[in-house]
C-alpha positions in Angstrom: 0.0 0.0 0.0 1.2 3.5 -0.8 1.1 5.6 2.2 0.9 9.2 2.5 1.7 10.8 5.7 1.4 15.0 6.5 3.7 16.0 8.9 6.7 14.5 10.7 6.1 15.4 14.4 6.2 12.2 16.6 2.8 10.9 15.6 3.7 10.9 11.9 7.4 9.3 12.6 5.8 6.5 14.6 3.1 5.8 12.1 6.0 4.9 9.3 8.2 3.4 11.6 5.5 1.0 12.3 4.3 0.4 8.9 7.6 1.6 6.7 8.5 -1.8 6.3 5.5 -3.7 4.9 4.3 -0.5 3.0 5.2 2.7 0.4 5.9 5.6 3.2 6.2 9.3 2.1 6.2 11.9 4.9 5.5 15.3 3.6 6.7 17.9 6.4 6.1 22.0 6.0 9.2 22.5 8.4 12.9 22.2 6.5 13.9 20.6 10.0 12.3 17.8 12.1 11.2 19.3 15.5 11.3 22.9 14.7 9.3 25.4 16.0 9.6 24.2 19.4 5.6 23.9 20.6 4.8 21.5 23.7 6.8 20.8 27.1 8.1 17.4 26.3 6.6 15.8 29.5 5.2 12.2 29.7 5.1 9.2 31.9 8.3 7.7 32.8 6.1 4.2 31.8 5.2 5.4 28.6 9.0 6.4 27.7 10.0 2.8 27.9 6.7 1.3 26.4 7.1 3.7 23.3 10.9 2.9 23.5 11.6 6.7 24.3 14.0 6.2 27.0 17.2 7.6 24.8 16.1 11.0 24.5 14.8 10.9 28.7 16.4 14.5 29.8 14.7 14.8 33.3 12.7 12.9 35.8 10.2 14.2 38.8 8.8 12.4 41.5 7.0 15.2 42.9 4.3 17.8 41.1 3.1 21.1 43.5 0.1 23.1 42.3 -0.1 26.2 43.8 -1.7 29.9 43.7 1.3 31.3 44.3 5.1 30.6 44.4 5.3 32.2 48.3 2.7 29.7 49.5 3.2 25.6 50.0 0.1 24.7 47.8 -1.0 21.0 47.4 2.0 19.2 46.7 1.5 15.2 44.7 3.7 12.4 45.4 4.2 10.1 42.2 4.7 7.1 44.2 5.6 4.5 41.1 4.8 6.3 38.0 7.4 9.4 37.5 7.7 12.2 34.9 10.5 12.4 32.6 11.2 14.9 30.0 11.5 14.1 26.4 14.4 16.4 24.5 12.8 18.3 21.6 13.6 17.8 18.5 15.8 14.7 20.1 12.9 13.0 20.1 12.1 13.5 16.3 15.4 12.7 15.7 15.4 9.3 17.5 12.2 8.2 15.7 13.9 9.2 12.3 16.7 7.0 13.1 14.2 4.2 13.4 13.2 4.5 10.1 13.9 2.5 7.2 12.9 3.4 3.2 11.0 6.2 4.1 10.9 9.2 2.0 10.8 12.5 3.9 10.0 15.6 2.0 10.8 19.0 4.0 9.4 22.2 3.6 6.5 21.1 1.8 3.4 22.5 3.3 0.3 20.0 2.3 -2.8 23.0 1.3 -4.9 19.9 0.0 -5.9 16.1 0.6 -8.9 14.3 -1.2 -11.0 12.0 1.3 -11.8 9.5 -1.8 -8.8 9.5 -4.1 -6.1 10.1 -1.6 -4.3 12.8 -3.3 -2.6 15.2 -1.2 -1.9 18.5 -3.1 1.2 21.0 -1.3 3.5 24.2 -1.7 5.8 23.8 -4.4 3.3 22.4 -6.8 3.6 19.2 -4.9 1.5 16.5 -6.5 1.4 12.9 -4.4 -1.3 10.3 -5.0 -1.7 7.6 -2.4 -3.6 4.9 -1.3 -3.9 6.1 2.2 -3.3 9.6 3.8 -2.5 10.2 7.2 -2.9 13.5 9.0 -0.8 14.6 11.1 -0.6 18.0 11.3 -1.1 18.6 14.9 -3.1 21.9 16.6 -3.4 23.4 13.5 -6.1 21.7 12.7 -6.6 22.8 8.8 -7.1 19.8 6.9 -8.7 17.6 9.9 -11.4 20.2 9.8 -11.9 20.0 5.7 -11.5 16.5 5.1 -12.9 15.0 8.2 -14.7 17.8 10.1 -13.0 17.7 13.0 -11.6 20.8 15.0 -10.2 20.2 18.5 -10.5 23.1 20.9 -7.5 24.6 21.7 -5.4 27.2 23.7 -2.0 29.2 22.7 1.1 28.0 24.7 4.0 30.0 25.2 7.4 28.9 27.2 11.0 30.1 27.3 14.0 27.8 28.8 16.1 30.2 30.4 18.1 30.6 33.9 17.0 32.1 36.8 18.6 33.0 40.4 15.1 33.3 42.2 14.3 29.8 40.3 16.9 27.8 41.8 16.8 29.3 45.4 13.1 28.4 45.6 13.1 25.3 43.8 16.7 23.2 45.6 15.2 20.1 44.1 15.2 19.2 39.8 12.5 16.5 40.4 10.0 18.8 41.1 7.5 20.7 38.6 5.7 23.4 39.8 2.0 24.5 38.7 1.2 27.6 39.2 -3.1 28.2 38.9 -5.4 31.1 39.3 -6.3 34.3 37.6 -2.9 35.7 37.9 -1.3 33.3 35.9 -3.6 32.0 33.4 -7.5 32.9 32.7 -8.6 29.8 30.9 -5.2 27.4 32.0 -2.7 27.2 34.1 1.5 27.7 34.3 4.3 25.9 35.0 7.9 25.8 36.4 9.8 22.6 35.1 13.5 22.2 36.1 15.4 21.0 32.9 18.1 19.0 35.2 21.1 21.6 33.8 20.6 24.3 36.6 18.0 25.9 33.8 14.1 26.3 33.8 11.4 25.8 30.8 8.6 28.2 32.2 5.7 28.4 30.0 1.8 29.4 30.2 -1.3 28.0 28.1 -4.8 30.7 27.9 -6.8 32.5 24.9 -5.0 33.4 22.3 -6.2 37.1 23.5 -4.3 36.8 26.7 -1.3 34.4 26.4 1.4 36.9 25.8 0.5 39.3 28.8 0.1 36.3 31.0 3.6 35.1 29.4 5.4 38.6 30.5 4.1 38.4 33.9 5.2 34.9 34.3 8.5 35.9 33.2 8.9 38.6 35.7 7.6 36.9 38.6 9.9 33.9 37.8 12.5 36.6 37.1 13.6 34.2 34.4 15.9 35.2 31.6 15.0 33.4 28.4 17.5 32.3 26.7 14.9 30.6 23.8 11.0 31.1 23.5 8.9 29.0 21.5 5.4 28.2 21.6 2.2 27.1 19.9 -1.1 26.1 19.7 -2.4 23.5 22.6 -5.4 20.9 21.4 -7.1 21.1 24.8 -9.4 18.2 23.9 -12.5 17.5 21.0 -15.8 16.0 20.9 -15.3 14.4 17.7 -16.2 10.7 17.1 -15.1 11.0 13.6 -11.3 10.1 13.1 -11.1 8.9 8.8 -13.0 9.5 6.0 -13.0 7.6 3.0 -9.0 7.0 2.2 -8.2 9.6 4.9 -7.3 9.0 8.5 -6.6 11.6 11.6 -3.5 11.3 13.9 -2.2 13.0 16.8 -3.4 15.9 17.5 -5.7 16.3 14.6 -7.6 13.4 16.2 -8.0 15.9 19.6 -7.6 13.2 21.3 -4.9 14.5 24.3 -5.0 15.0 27.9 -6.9 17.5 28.2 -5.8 18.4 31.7 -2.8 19.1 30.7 -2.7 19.7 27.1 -0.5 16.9 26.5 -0.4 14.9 23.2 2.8 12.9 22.9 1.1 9.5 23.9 -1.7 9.6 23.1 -0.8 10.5 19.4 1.7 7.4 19.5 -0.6 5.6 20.3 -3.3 7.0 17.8 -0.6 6.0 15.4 -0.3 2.5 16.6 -4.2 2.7 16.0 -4.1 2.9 12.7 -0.9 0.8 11.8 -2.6 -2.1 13.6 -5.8 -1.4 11.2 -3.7 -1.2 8.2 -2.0 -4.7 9.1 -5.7 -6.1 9.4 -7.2 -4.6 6.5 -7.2 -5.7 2.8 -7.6 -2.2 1.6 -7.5 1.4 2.8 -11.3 2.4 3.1 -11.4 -0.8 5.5 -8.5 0.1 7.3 -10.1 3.4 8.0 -13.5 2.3 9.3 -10.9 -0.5 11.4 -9.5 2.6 12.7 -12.5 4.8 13.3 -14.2 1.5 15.4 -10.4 1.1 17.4 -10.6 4.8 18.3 -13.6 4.3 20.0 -11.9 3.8 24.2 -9.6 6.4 23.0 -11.8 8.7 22.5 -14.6 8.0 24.4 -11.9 8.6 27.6 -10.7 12.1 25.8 -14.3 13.1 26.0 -15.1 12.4 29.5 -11.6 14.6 30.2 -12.4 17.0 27.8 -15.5 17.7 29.7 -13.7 17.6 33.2 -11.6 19.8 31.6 -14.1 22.1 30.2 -15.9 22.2 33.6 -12.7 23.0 35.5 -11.2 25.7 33.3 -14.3 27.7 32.9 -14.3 28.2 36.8 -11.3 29.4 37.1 -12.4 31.7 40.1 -13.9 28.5 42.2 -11.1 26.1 41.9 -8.6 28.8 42.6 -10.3 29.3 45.9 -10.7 26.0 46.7 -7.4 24.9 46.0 -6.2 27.8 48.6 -8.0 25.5 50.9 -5.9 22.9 50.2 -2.9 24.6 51.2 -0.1 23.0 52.8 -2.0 19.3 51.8 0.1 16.0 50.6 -1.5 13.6 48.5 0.0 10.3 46.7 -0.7 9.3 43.3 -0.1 6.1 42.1 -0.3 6.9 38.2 0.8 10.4 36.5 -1.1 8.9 33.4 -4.7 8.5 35.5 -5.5 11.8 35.7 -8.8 11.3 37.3 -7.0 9.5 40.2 -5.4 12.5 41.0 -8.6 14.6 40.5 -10.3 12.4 42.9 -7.8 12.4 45.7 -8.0 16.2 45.5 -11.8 16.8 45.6 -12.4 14.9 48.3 -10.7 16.6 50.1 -12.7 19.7 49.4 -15.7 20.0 51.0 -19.2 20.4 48.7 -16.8 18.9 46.0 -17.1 15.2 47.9 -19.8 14.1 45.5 -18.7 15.1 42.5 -15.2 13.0 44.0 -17.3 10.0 44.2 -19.2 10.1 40.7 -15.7 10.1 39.2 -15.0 7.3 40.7 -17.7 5.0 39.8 -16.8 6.0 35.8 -13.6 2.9 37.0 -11.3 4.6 34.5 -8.2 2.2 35.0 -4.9 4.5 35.5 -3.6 1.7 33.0 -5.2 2.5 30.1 -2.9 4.0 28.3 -0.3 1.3 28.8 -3.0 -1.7 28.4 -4.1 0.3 25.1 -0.1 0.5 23.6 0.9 -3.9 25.2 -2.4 -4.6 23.5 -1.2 -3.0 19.9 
């Protein structure tokens, strides 16, 4: 099968590392370098690094995640008991996956403006011309041809960050396992902040809200961090999607075009992989590529039935900003352990019950018996 696949972030890499052996793999990639512009943090599950065999390209680990509503307080500090945080170098991590790669074409600097659903011929800058029998999609937040082709159109945020050095920084923080969350008004109207230690004696800093109100949220972060950047990137953040829809016809979404993330946290690494693994498994199974995609859309369906219920949480606790800020200065000072960094709602249920008038809503969670091992069950089981 001829394979088509737009854009070469970590979804797309995976997808024709999985499937460039058995199949025809062309990568078409708007960038002239892999990994550049910078856009996301790099932060995943020390579990998922060595399940997705990212362990080479590992910068940092943390054992210990504080989310505060302001750097002079203690705020509610979360053990990761078994399942740390690492940090994934960027674009080390594009790099690695290339490496992986056998008898793949890559074409940089070619932007795709145009992919039919039902002849699978992608259309790009240049006067690029490629006819396939499969496309994937991986163009991240952008969203641009998901939204054409499919119909789908994740919601999302802007995200800007700057690594840089700061003296405050490392007097406050003594310890480079520890992220800091900073949330509340002051730091972020529709999001949250963070303080990540890169392991080097250096800081990536960085702040997620509208696309209104991300850069003056950006320059206050960076003077109350009194961090000097020494690189600023950024991007746009799929903050999750109610789609059910993932391929059309010859077509099939990826990564972030899927919205399928953690929607918490903005984070997309995984669970584009494993998007990607998705489909590679329905192309294996498939004796064509309209049933691979209808394989893909029915294999999608825990995926992304678990995005929505976050995406909802998510939804619920960003738009009350106000009310979670206040209720998580009652939590002040307060220790909790979390088994799994990747079962979001575990931690989300350790901390509302221990808010008062937010018990209930602690124990309906529960009974949706979301397994913190999804993810990992999801990626053995591909």
């Amino acid at each position: 099968m001829d394979v088509g696949i737009v854009g070469a972030g970590p979804s797309g890499l995976y997808l024709a590392k999985l499937i460039g052996r058995m199949h025809n793999v062309q990568i078409i990639e708007e960038d002239k370098s892999l990994g550049i512009p910078l856009h996301c943090t790099g932060l995943i599950s020390e579990r998922m690094a060595h399940a997705l065999g990212l362990v080479e390209v590992v910068e940092n680990k943390y054992d210990t995640i504080t989310i505060t509503t302001d750097l002079k307080h203690r705020g509610l500090t979360l053990a990761l008991r078994r399942n740390r945080v690492v940090m994934l170098n960027r674009p080390g991590l594009e790099n690695h996956l290339l490496s992986q790669i056998n008898g793949v074409e890559v074409k940089l600097g070619v932007r795709a403006l145009e992919v039919s659903r039902d002849r699978g011929i992608v259309k790009g800058s240049g006067g690029y011309v490629g006819k396939f029998d499969l496309v994937a999609i991986g163009e991240g937040a952008r969203g641009f041809l998901a939204k054409a082709v499919v119909g789908n159109r994740p919601y999302t945020r802007v995200g800007l960050q700057a690594d840089g050095k700061s003296r405050h920084l490392k007097d406050l923080i003594a310890d480079e396992g520890h992220i800091i969350v900073l949330f509340g008004r002051r730091y972020s109207g529709s999001f949250f902040s963070w303080i990540v230690p890169k392991g080097d004696g250096s800081f990536r800093v960085g702040v997620v809200d509208s696309e209104g109100q991300v850069s003056a949220m950006f320059r206050r972060l960076l003077k109350i961090t009194d961090l000097s950047p020494m690189r600023v990137f950024g991007g746009r953040v799929v903050v999750g999607s109610t789609s059910t829809v993932y391929g059309l016809g010859k077509v099939a979404l990826i990564g972030d075009s899927t919205g399928v993330t953690k929607s918490l946290t903005g984070g997309g690494i995984v669970t584009g992989m494993l998007t990607s693994a998705m489909l590679a498994k329905a192309i294996a199974e498939s004796e064509g590529p309209e049933e691979a995609v209808l394989r893909y859309n029915r294999a999608m369906g825990t995926l992304g039935s678990l995005s929505k219920i976050y995406t909802a949480i998510s939804r619920a606790l960003y738009s009350n900003i106000e009310a979670a800020e206040v209720a998580l200065e009652g939590l002040d000072g307060g220790y909790i352990e979390v088994d799994d960094y990747d079962n979001h709602l575990e931690a989300i249920v350790r901390i509302l019950a221990g808010l008062r008038g937010f018990r209930h809503i602690a124990r309906a969670l529960t009974m949706l018996n979301i397994e913190g091992s999804l993810l990992a069950n999801l990626l053995t089981s591909l």
